[in-house]
N, C-alpha and C positions, 0 to 999 in steps of 0.2 A: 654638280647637281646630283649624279650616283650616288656620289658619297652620302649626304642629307639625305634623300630617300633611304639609303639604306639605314643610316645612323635613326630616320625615324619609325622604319620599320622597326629595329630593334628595338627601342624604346617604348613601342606598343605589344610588345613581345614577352616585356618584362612582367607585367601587371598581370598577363595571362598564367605564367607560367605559376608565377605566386599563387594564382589564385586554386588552379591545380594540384598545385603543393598542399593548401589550407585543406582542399577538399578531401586530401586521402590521411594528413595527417593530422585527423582533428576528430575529435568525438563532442556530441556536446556543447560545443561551443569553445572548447580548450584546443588549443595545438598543441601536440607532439613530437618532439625529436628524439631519438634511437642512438642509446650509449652505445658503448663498445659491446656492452653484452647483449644487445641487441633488445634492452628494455626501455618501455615508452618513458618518456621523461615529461612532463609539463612544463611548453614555454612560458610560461606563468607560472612560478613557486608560488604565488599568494593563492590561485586555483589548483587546489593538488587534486590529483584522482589519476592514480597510477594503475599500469596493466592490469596489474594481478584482481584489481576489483574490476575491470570492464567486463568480465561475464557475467558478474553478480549485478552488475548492473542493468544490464540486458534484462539476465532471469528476473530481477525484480521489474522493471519494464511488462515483461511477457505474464507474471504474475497478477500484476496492477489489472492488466488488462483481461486476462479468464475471470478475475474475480469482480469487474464493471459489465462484462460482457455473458459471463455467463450463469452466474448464479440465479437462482431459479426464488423469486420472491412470492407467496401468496399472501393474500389480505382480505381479511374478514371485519368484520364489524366488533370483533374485541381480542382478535390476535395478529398475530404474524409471520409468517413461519419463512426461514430462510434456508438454501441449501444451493451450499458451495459445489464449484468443482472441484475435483480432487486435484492437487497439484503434486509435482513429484520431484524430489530434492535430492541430493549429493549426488555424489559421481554413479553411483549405483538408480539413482532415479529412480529410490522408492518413494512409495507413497506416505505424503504429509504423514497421517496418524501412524504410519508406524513409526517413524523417528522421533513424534510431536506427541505425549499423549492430551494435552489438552488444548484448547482453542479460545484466544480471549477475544472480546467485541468491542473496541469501545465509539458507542456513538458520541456526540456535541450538540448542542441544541443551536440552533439558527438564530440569528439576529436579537440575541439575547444574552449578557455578562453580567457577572453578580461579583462586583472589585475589577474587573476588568476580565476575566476569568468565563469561559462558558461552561453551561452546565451539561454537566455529564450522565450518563446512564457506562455501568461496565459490566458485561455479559462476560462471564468464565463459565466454562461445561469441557465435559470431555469430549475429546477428537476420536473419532472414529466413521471407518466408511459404511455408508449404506447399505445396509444389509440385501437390499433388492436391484443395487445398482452401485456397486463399485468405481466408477466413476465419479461420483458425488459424495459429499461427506455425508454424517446423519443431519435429519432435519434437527436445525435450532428454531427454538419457537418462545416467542416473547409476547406474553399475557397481558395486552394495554390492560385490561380493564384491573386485572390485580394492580398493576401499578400503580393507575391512577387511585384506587382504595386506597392506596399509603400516604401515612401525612407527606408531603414532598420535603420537609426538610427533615425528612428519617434519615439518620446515619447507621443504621443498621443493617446487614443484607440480608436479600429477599431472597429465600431460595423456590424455586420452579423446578420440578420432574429433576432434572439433572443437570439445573445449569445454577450458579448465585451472578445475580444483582447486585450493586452496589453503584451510589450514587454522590454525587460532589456537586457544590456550589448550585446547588438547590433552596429557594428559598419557601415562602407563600404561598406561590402558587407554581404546577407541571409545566412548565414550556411543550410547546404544541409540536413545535417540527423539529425531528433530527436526524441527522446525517450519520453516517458511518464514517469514522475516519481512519482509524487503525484498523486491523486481522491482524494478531500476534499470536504465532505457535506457540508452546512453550515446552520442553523436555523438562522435566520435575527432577528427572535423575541425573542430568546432567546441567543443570542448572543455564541450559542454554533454550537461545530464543530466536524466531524466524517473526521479524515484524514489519510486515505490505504495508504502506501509509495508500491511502486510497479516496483522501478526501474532494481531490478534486479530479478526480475519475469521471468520464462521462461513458454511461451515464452513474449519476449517484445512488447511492442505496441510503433511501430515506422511509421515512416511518412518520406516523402523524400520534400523538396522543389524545 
């Protein structure tokens, strides 16, 4: 009878340890196990996502989140004005616009596809910090009312103060709501690119036409 009790002591022992196991070597929902070099490996080849990205992933995490959490929205009856936190990148942790010089927006429109497709609004302007408060980038401001004046299926870009417009799968009439779904840095000179997906951030950053 020792024996069984013990045999089923161990037996309930097992599932624990396991589970222990899962909890420290797992991100994500992936498990981990640790080659000879002491690099994460995915116990799932089909789920890859190795060490070397787990802090980008993080920082994009921590990113998603200053920019649902802290950007600063005003709204009037024919604009918009938006104004990011500053965020600070590579190893050196400088600031977005110095690395980035420009800053692209692109919203989607809500419950509305045109081919299956939603329509789009893309804000590009330049990256630069706030002249009165370095913590925040410059204010970006988007003109409903000019927009709305444009025929909606303009394929042209609109340009505004310092930033161009450009718009996709727009037909007849403006779609009313839209969402923010992408922030993409972009380095001109280096032909590289920092892009937060943001669209299902809580909370969302939305606009009404």
């Amino acid at each position: 009878m020792k024996f069984l009790n013990g045999k089923f002591s161990f037996l309930i022992f097992i599932p624990i340890l396991f589970g222990f196991f899962i909890s420290i070597y797992s991100w994500d929902g992936v498990v981990y196990f640790f080659d000879r070099d002491n690099s994460r490996i995915p116990a799932d080849s089909t789920n890859v996502f190795s060490f070397k990205n787990l802090k980008s992933r993080i920082k994009s995490h921590s990113n998603k989140k200053i920019i649902a959490e802290q950007t600063i929205i005003s709204r009037s009856n024919n604009e918009i004005t938006l104004n990011f936190k500053n965020i600070f990148v590579g190893e050196k942790k400088a600031s977005v616009c110095k690395t980035y010089q420009n800053i692209e927006l692109n919203f989607v429109a809500l419950n509305v596809a045109v081919s299956g497709e939603p329509p789009t609004i893309t804000l590009n302007t330049l990256c630069t910090e706030d002249s009165s408060n370095a913590e925040y980038i410059s204010t970006i401001t988007i003109p409903l009312d000019e927009i709305k004046s444009l025929p909606p299926s303009s394929k042209e870009p609109f340009l505004f103060e310092k930033s161009t417009f450009s718009f996709s799968n727009i037909e007849d009439e403006w779609p009313i709501d839209f969402r923010l779904k992408t922030v993409t840095f972009i380095d001109n000179n280096k032909d590289q690119k920092l892009s937060i997906e943001v669209f299902d951030t809580k909370p969302s950053i939305e606009f009404q036409l």
